[in-house]
C-alpha positions as CSV (number, residue, x, y, z in Angstrom):
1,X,26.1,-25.6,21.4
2,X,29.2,-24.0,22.2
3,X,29.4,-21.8,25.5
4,X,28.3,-18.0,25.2
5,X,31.5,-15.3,25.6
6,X,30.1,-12.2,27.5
7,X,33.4,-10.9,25.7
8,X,33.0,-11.9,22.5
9,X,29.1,-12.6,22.0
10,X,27.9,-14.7,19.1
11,X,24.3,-14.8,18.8
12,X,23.4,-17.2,15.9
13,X,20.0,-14.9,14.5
14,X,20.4,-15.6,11.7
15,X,20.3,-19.5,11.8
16,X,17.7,-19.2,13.9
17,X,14.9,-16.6,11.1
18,X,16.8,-19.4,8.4
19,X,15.5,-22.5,10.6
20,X,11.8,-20.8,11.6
21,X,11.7,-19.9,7.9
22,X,12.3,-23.6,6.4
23,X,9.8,-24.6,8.8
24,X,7.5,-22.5,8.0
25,X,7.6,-23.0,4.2
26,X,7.4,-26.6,5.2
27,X,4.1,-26.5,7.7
28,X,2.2,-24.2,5.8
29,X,2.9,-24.8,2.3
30,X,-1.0,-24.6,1.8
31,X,-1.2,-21.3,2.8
32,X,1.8,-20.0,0.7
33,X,0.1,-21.4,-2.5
34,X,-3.0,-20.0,-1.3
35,X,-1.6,-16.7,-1.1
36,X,0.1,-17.3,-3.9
37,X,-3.0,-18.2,-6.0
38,X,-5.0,-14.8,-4.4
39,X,-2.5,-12.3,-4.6
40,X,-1.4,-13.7,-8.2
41,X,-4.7,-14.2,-9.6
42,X,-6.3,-10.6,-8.1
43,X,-2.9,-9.0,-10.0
44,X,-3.7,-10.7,-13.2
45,X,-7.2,-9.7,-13.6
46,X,-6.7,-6.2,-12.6
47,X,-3.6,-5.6,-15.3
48,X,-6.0,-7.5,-17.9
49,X,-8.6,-5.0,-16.9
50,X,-6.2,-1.7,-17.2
51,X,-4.5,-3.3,-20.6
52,X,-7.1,-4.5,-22.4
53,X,-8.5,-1.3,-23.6
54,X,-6.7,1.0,-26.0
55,X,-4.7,3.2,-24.6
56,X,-6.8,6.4,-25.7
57,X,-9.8,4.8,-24.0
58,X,-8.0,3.8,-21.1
59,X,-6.6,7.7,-20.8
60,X,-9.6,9.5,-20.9
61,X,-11.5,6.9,-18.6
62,X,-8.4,7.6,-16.0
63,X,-9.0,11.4,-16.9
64,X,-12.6,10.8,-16.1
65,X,-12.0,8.9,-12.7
66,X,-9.3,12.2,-11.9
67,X,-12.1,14.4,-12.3
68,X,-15.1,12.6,-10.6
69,X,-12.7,12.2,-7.8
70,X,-10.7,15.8,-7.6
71,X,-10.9,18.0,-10.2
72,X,-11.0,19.0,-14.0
73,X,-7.1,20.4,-13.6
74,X,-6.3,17.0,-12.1
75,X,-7.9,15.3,-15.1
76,X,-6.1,17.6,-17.4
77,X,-2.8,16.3,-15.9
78,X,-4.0,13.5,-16.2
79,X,-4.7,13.1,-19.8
80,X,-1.2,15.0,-20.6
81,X,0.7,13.0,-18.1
82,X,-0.4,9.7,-19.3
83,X,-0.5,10.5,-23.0
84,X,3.6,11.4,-22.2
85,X,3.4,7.6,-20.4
86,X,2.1,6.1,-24.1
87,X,4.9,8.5,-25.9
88,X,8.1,7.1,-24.3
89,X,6.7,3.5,-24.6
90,X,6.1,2.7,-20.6
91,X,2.5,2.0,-21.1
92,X,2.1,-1.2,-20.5
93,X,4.5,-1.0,-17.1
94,X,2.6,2.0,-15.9
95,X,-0.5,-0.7,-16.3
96,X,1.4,-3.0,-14.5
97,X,2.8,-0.5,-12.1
98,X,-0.3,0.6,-11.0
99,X,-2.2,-2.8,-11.0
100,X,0.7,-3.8,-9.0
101,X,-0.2,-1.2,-6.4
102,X,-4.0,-1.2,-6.6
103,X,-3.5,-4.6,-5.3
104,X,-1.1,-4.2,-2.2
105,X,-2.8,-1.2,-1.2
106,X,-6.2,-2.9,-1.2
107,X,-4.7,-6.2,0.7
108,X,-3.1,-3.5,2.9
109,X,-6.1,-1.9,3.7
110,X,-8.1,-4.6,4.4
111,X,-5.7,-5.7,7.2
112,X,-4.7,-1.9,8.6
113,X,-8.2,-0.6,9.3
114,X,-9.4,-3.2,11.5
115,X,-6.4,-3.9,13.1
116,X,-6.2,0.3,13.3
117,X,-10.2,0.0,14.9
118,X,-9.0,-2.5,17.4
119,X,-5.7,-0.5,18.3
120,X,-8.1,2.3,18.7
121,X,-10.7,0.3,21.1
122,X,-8.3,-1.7,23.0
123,X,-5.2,-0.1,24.9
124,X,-3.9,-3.7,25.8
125,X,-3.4,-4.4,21.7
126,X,-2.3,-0.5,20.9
127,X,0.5,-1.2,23.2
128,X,1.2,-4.6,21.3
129,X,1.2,-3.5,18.0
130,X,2.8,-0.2,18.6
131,X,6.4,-2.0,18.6
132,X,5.4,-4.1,15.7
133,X,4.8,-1.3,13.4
134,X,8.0,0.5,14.7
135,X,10.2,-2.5,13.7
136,X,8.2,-2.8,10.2
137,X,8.8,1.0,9.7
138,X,12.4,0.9,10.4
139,X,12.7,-1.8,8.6
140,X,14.9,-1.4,5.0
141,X,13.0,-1.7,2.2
142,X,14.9,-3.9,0.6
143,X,15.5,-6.3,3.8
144,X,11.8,-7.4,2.6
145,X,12.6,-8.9,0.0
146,X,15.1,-11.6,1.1
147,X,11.9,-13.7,3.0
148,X,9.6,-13.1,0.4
149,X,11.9,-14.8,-2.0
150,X,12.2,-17.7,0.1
151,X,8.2,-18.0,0.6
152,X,6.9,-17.5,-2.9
153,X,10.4,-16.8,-5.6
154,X,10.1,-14.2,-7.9
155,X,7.3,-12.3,-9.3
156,X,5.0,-10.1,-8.8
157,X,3.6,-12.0,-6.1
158,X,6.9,-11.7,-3.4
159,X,6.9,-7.9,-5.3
160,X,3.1,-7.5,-3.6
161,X,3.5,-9.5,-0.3
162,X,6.9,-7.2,0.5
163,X,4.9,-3.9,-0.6
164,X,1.9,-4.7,1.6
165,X,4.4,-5.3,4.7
166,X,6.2,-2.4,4.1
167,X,3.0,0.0,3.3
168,X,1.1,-1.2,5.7
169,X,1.9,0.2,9.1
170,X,0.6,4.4,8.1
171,X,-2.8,2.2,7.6
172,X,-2.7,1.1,11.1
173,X,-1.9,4.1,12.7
174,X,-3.8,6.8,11.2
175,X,-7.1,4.7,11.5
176,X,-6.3,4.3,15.5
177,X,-5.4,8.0,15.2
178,X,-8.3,9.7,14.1
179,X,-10.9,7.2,15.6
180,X,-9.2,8.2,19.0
181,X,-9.6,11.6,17.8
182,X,-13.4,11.8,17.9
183,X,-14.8,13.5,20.5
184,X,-15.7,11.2,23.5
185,X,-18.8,13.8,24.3
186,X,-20.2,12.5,20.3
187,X,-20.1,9.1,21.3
188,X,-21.3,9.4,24.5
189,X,-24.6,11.2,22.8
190,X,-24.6,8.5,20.3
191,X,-24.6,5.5,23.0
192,X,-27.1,8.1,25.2
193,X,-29.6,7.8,22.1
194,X,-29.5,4.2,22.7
195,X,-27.2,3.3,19.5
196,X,-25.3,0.0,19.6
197,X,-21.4,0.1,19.3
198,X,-21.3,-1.0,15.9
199,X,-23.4,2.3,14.9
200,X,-21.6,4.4,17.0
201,X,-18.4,3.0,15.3
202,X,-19.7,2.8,11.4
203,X,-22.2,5.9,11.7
204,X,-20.4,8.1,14.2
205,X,-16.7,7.5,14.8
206,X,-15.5,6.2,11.1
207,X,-17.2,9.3,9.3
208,X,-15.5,11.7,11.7
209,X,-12.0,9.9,11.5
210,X,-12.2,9.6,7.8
211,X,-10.5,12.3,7.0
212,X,-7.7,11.4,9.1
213,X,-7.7,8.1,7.5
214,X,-8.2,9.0,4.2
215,X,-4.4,10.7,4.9
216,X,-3.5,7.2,6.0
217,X,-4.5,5.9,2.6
218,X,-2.5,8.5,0.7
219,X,0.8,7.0,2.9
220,X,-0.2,4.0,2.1
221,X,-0.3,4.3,-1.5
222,X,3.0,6.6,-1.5
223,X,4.9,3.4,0.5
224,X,3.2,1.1,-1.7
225,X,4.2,2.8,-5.5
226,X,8.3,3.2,-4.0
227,X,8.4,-0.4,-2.9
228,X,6.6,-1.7,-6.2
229,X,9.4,0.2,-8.1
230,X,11.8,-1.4,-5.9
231,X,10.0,-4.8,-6.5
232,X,11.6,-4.6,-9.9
233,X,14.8,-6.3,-8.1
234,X,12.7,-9.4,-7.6
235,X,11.2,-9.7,-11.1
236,X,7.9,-7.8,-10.1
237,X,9.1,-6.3,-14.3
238,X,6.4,-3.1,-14.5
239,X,8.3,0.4,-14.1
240,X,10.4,-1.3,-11.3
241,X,11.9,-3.6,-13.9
242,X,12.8,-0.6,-16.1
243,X,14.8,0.9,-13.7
244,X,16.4,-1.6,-12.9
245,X,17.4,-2.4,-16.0
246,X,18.6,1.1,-16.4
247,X,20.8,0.7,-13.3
248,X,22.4,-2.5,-14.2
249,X,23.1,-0.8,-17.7
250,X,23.7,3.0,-17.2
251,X,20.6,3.8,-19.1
252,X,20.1,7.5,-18.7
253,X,17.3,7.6,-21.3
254,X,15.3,4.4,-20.2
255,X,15.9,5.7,-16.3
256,X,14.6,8.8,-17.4
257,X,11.8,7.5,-18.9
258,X,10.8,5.2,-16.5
259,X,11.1,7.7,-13.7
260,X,8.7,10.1,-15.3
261,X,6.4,7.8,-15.6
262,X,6.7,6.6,-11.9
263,X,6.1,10.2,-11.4
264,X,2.7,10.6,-13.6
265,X,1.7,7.9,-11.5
266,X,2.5,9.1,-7.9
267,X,0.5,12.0,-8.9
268,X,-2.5,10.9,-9.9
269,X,-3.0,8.5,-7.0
270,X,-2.0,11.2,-4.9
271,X,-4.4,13.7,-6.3
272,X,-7.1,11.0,-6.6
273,X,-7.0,10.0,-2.5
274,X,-6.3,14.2,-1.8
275,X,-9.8,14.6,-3.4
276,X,-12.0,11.7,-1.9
277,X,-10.5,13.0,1.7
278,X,-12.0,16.9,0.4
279,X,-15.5,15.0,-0.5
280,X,-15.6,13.2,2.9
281,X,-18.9,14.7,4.8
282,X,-16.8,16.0,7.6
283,X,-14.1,18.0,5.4
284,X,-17.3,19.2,3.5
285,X,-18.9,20.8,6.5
286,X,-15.8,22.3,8.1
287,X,-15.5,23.8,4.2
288,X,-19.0,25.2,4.9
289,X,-19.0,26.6,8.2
């Protein structure tokens, strides 16, 4: 190694993420093709699921989910918007698109509320994780992607790995948010009733926080449908694929297309998590009082 020059500093970084990397995709080759296998295989199923039906059915069933969950003028936009989807021929993607997300944001989720309860029970690992999210939020997007393609190629699988990293930190910090937020005089009557700390977290402290977490989700989602769209750069294909294709040949109409259709989607999985936060037993008795 060659001597350091305070004057003219060199630090070799990069070499250094290149070496950790190759051994990591060395040691623990298992656990990529495990990952590779889950994330792959949960994709799959789910855009099997969401394609197999015709598209009519598939509409009015999404219409249906729209209104159980928000409201009759979100499943009206909801049949016109993805009737529009079917019209300019980015059905399939817009399957793909949003089995793409359904996936991350569930893997997402799974790993951001716990690690959100724990940030919220222990001050020691708030303090940890704090930094972590910061660097994963500031982060570019498209930084992701360069790992991911050395772990698992290209696909939808690096596509979902770099959109669960990148959505995932709103997760974390909304859950520790709003769990912090309940008052400390609740769960002191809680624990005064003689209820354990798993009831006074599940019964007393979740259903307070949840609308604050159910915003969390929304981000979540939000992060999760711009990086899938960017995942198109890796060969994730859906509506990410169509845009990029319209970059790489100035494809006003296909752009166009495809971005509508990113759009129909943003909206309904906004509207959809905006009404399940509204039907959350705390935001229905603030409604009522």
């Amino acid at each position: 190694m060659g001597s350091f020059n305070f004057l003219s500093p060199r630090i070799p970084l990069g070499s250094w993420i290149e070496s950790f990397f190759n051994w990591f995709q060395q040691a623990f080759d298992w656990l990529i093709s495990f990952v590779n296998f889950v994330v792959g295989g949960m994709y799959n199923g789910l855009e099997a699921v969401l394609g197999a039906p015709l598209y009519l059915i598939m509409i009015v069933i999404l219409a249906a989910i729209a209104w159980l969950c928000a409201s009759w003028k979100v499943a009206v936009f909801t049949l016109i918007g993805f009737y529009i989807i079917r019209a300019v021929d980015q059905w399939d993607n817009a399957m793909q698109t949003l089995s793409l997300v359904i996936v991350a944001v569930v893997i997402a989720l799974i790993i951001a509320i716990p690690l959100g309860i724990w940030a919220a029970k222990s001050k020691k690992f708030s303090a940890i994780i704090k930094p972590i999210l910061d660097f994963m939020q500031t982060m570019p997007s498209l930084a992701y992607f360069v790992p991911v393609i050395v772990l698992f190629g290209i696909g939808q699988v690096p596509g979902a790995i770099a959109t669960i990293i990148f959505a995932l930190p709103p997760g974390v910090r909304f859950t520790e948010l709003g769990i912090r937020q309940v008052d400390t005089e609740t769960v002191e009557a809680g624990a005064a009733f003689g209820a354990s700390p798993g009831h006074i977290l599940t019964r007393i402290q979740i259903p307070l926080a949840m609308p604050t977490i159910m915003a969390g989700v929304n981000q979540v989602i939000m992060l999760a449908l711009s990086m899938v769209v960017l995942s198109g750069m890796v060969g994730a294909g859906a509506l990410g694929g169509e845009v990029v294709a319209a970059l790489s040949q100035v494809d006003i109409g296909l752009g166009m297309e495809a971005g509508v259709a990113v759009v129909v989607v943003a909206v309904f999985l906004d509207r959809i998590t905006s009404g399940l936060a509204n039907r959350t037993p705390l935001a229905r008795a603030q409604r009522a009082s």
